[in-house]
C-alpha positions in Angstrom: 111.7 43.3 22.3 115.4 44.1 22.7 115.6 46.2 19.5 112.8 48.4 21.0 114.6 48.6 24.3 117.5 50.0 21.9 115.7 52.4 19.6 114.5 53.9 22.9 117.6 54.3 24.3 119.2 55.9 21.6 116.1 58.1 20.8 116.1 58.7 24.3 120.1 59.9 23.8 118.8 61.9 20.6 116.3 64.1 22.8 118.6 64.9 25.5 121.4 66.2 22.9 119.1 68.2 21.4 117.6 69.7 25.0 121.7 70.4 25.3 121.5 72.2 21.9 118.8 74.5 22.9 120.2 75.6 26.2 123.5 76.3 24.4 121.4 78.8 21.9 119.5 80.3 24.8 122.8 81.4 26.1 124.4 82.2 22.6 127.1 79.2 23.0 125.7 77.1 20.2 125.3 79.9 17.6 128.6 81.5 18.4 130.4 78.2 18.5 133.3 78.5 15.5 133.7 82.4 17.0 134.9 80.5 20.5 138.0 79.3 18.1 139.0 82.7 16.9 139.2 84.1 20.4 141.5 83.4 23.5 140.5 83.4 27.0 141.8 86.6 28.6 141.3 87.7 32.4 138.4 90.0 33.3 140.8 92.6 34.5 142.9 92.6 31.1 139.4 94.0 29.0 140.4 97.4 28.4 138.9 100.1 30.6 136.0 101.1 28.3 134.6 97.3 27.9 134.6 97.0 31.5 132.8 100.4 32.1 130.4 99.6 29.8 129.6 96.1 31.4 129.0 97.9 34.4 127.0 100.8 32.7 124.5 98.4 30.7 124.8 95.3 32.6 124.8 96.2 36.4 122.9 93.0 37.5 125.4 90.8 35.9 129.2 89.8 36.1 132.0 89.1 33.7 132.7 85.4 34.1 134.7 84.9 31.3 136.5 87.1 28.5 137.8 85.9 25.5 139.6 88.4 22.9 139.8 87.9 19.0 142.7 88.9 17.0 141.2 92.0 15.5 140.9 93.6 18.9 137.1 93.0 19.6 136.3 91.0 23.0 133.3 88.1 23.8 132.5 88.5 27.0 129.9 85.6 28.9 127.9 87.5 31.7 126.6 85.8 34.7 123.7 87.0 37.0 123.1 85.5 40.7 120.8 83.0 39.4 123.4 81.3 37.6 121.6 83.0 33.6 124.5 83.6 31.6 124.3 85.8 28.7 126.9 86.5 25.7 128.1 90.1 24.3 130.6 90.9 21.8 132.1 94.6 22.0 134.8 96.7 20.6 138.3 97.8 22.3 136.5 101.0 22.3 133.5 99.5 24.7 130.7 99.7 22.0 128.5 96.7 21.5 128.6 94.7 18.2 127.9 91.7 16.3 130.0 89.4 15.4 131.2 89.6 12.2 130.8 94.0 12.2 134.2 94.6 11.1 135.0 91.8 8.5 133.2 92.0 4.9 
C-alpha cells in the first residue's frame, strides 16, 4: 500500500513537470532555453530605435516586458498582452525579425 501511495506521488510530480514543459514551449521559453545564456537582460528603452518601432508596428496589442541582447547585436524580446499571453521574438539591431541562429553558420 505505501509504495503505491509513493509511485503516485512521484508520477503525480512527473505529470506536473511535464504540464510546466509544455507551457514553457507554448511561450518559446523551453525551446529557447540555452539562447537565455547567451543574452543579457537589457531595459526596454535601451533596444535601439528600430526594434522598438517595429514592436509597435507588428505587435500593437502587446508590450515589451523584457529585453535581453546577445553579443552579436541581435535582441530576444518577451511580449506580453493584457491577458497576461506572452510571446518570444528575436530581431536584429536593424529591427527585422529573425531566428535564432540566422547569423551564425
Amino acid at each position: 500500500m505505501i509504495v503505491a501511495i509513493v509511485v503516485s506521488i512521484f508520477s503525480a510530480q512527473g505529470v506536473l513537470a511535464q504540464d510546466e514543459l509544455a507551457l514553457n514551449d507554448e511561450y518559446g521559453y523551453g525551446s529557447y532555453e540555452y539562447e537565455q545564456q547567451e543574452y543579457t537582460e537589457v531595459k526596454a528603452v535601451e533596444l535601439p530605435m528600430a526594434v522598438q518601432e517595429a514592436v509597435a508596428r507588428d505587435f500593437q496589442k502587446l508590450r515589451i516586458v523584457k529585453a535581453y541582447m546577445a553579443k552579436d547585436n541581435t535582441y530576444k524580446i518577451i511580449l506580453q498582452d493584457n491577458d497576461n499571453n506572452k510571446k518570444v521574438v528575436f530581431a536584429s539591431a536593424n529591427g527585422e525579425w529573425i531566428t535564432p541562429n540566422d547569423n551564425k553558420s
